[in-house]
N, C-alpha and C positions, 0 to 999 in steps of 0.2 A: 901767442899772448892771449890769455881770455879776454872776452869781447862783452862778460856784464858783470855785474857786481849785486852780492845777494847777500843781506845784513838779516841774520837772526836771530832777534832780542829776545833767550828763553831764558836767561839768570838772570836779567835787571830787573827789579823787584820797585815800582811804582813808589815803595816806601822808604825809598832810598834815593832821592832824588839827583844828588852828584854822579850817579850811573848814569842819566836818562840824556843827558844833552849829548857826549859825543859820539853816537851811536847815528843821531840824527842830524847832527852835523857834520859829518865826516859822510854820512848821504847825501846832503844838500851838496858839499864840494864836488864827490862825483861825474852826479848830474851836470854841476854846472861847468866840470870838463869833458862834458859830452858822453859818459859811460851809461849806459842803461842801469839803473840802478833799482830794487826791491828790497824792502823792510818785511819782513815777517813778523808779526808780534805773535807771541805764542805763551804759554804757561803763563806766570806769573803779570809778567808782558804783556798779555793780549788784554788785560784791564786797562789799560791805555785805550783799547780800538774800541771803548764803550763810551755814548757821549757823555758829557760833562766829567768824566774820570782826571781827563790831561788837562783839562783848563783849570783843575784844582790843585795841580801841581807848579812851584816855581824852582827852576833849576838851583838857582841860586837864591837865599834868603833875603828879601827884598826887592827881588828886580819883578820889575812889571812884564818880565816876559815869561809865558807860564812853557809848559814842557806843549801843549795846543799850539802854541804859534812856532815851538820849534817842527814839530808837525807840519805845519801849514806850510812853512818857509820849504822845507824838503817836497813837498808834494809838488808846489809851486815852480819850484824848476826839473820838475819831473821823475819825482819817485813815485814808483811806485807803491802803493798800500798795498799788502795781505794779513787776512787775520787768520791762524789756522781752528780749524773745524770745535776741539773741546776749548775754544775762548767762549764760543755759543753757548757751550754748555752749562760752563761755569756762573758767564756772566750776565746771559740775554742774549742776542740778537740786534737790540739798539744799537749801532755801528757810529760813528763820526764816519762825514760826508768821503774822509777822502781815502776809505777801506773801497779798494776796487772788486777786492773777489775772496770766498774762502778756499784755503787749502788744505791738505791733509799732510800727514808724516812720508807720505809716498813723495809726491810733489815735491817736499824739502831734500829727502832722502838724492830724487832724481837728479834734481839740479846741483844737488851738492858733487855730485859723484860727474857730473860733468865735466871735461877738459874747459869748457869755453866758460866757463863761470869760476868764479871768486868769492867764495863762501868767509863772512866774517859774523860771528858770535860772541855776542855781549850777554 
């Protein structure tokens, strides 16, 4: 049985806001049955890992909770952040607090190709 769980958001597109909640929720659940879990935000996606980007997004039209605190909730019970290497590129460098490290396509590649990991892509 793999032993972590590695969520790759490289087709959910910040502009499309009904993509962006179960990706991050379905990581918060994870976590909080104990799986080691990481998000990667990458392409399109890694505009998320720029501050102010996600707290101007709201999942759903209306609600006071923006795509930032679905963020926060997942990190909060222990997701982990990655942003990979061309989101810098793209976007800056500016990061929200809770991107722990950057990676590359290797990195992805690696872990994906792993027995003990669970690769899911949104």
């Amino acid at each position: 049985m793999a032993k972590k769980l590695m969520i790759i958001m490289v087709n959910t597109d910040p502009k499309n806001p009904a993509e962006l909640g179960a990706p991050f929720f379905q990581a918060t659940v994870a976590a909080a049955m104990d799986y080691p879990v990481e998000v990667i935000l990458t392409a399109q996606a890694g505009e998320l890992a720029i501050k102010g980007m996600a707290e101007k997004i709201q999942v759903q039209p209306g609600s006071r909770k923006t795509v930032y605190d679905f963020i926060k909730d997942a990190h909060d019970a222990g997701v982990k952040f990655k942003v990979c290497t061309p989101t810098l590129e793209m976007w800056g460098n500016d990061l929200i607090p809770e991107i722990g490290e950057t990676v590359g396509g290797a990195y992805m590649i690696s872990q994906a190709m792993d027995d003990d990991v669970v690769t899911f892509t949104y």
